[in-house]
C-alpha positions as CSV (number, residue, x, y, z in Angstrom):
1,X,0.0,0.0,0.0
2,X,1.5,3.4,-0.8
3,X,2.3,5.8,1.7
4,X,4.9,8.2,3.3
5,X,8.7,7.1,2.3
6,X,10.7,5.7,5.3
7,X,14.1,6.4,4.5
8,X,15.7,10.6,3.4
9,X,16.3,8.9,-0.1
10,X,12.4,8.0,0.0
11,X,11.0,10.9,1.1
12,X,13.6,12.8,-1.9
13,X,11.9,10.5,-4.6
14,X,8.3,11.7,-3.2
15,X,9.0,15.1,-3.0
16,X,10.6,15.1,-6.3
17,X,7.7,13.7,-8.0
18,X,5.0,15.8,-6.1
19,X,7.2,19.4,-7.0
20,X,7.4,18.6,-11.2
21,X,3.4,17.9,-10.5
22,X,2.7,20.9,-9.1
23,X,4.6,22.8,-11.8
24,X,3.3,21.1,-14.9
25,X,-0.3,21.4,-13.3
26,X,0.6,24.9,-12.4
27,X,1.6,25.3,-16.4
28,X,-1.3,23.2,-18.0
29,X,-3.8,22.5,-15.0
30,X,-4.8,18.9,-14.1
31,X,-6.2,17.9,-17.2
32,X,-3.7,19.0,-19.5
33,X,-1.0,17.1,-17.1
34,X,-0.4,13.2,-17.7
35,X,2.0,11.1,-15.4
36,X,4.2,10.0,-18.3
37,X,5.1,14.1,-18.4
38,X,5.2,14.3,-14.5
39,X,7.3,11.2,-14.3
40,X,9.7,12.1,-16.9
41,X,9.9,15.9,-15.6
42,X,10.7,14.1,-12.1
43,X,12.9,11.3,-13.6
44,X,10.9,8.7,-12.2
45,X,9.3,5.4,-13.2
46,X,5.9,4.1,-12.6
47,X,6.7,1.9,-10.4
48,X,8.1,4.7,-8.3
49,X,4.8,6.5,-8.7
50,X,2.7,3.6,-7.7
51,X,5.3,2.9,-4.5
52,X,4.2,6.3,-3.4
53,X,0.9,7.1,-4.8
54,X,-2.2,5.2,-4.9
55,X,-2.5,6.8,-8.4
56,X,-3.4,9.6,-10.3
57,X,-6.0,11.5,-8.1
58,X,-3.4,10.6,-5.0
59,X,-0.6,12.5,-6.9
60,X,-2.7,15.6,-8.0
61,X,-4.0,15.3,-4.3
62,X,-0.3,15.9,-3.0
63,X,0.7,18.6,-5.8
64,X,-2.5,20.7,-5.1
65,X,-1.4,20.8,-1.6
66,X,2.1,21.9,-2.4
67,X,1.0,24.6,-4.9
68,X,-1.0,25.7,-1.9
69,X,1.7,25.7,0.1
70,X,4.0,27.5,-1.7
71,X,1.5,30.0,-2.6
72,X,0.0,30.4,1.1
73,X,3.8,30.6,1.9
74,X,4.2,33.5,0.1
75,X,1.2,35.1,0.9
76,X,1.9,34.9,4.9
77,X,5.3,36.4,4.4
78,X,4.0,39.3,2.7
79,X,1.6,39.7,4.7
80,X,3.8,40.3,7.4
81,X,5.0,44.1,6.8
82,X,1.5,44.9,5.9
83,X,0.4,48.0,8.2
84,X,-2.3,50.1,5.6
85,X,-4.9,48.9,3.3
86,X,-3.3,51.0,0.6
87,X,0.0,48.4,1.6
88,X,-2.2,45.5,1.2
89,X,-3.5,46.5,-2.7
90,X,0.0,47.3,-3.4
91,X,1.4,43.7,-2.1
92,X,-1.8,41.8,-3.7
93,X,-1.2,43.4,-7.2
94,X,2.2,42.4,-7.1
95,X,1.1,38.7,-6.5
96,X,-1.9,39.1,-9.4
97,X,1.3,40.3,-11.6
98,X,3.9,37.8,-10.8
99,X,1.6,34.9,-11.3
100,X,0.7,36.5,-14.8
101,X,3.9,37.1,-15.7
102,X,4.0,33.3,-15.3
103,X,1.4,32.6,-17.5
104,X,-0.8,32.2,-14.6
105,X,-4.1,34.0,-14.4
106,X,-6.0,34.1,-11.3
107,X,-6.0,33.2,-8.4
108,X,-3.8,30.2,-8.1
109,X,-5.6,28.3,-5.5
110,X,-9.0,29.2,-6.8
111,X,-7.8,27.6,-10.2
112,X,-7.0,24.5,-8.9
113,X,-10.1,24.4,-6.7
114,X,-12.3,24.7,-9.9
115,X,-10.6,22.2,-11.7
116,X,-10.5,19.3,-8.9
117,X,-13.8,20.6,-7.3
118,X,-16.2,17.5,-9.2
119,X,-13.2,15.4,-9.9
120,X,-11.2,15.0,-7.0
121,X,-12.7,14.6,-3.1
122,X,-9.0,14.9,-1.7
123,X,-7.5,17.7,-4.1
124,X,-10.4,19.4,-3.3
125,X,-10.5,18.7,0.6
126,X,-7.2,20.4,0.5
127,X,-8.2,23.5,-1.8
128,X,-11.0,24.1,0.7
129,X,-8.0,23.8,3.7
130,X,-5.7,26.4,1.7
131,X,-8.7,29.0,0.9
132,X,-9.3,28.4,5.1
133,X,-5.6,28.8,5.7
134,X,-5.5,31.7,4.0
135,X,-8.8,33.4,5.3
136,X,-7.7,32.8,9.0
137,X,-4.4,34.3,7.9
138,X,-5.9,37.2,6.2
139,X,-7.7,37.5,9.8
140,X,-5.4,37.8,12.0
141,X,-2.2,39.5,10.1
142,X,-4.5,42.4,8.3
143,X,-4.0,45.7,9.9
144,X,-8.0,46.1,9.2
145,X,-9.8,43.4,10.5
146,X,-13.4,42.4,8.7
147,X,-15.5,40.8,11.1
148,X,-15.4,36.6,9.1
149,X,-19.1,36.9,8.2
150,X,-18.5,40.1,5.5
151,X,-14.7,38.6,4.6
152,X,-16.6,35.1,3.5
153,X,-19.6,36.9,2.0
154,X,-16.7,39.1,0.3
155,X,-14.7,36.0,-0.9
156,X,-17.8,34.7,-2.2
157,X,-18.5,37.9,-4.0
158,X,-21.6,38.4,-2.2
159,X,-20.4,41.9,-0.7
């Protein structure tokens, strides 16, 4: 049964395999993504895959939550010399334009939500955990604080 690598060299092979995921579904979304490209972006064989993975949906499980990561990552850093709203449009428009510089419009997380959201009950599951992450971030690091019924309705685009 796959599951979490025991030895360093292991948990490399994994990790290796879950990073050229999340940067060819970052690229192409999950559709457009097959494992013979993710494999031979990671230098991997099946048999690695299936060692770690319990198979596709598994592997696009573990590379949405790593794009989350890195994106919530980011997002928390910068959030961190925040002290104005005017600071916060400024820092958010740099994010909007980084990711289109990279060919990537949107918001990040809320594309891979909307592409796993029907398909995929564990990329989704952790979609739904970044978008939370990042709300409960948003709550306590913003130098304005929205009471969580107008930010949700907000999010939403109910407000």
């Amino acid at each position: 049964m796959p599951g979490e690598p025991r030895t360093v060299r292991g948990r490399a092979s994994r990790q290796r395999i879950v990073d050229r995921a999340a940067e060819l579904v970052a690229e192409r979304g999950v559709e457009g993504t097959s494992l013979d490209e993710v494999l031979a972006a990671a230098g991997a064989s099946k048999s690695q895959l299936y060692h770690y993975f319990a198979g596709r949906d598994d592997l696009i499980a573990a590379a949405v939550a790593s794009r989350c990561g890195q994106v919530l990552g980011g997002l928390t850093g910068a959030l961190g010399d925040i002290a104005t709203l005017a600071e916060l449009e400024v820092m958010l428009a740099g994010f909007v334009a980084g990711f289109e510089q990279q060919g990537l419009p949107g918001c990040p997380i809320g594309s891979l939500a909307s592409e796993v959201a029907e398909r995929n009950e564990g990329a989704r599951l952790r979609a739904a955990a970044a978008f939370d992450a990042w709300e409960s971030c948003a709550l306590t690091r913003l130098p304005v604080r929205w009471p969580p019924r107008c930010w949700r309705a907000s999010r939403a685009g109910c407000c």
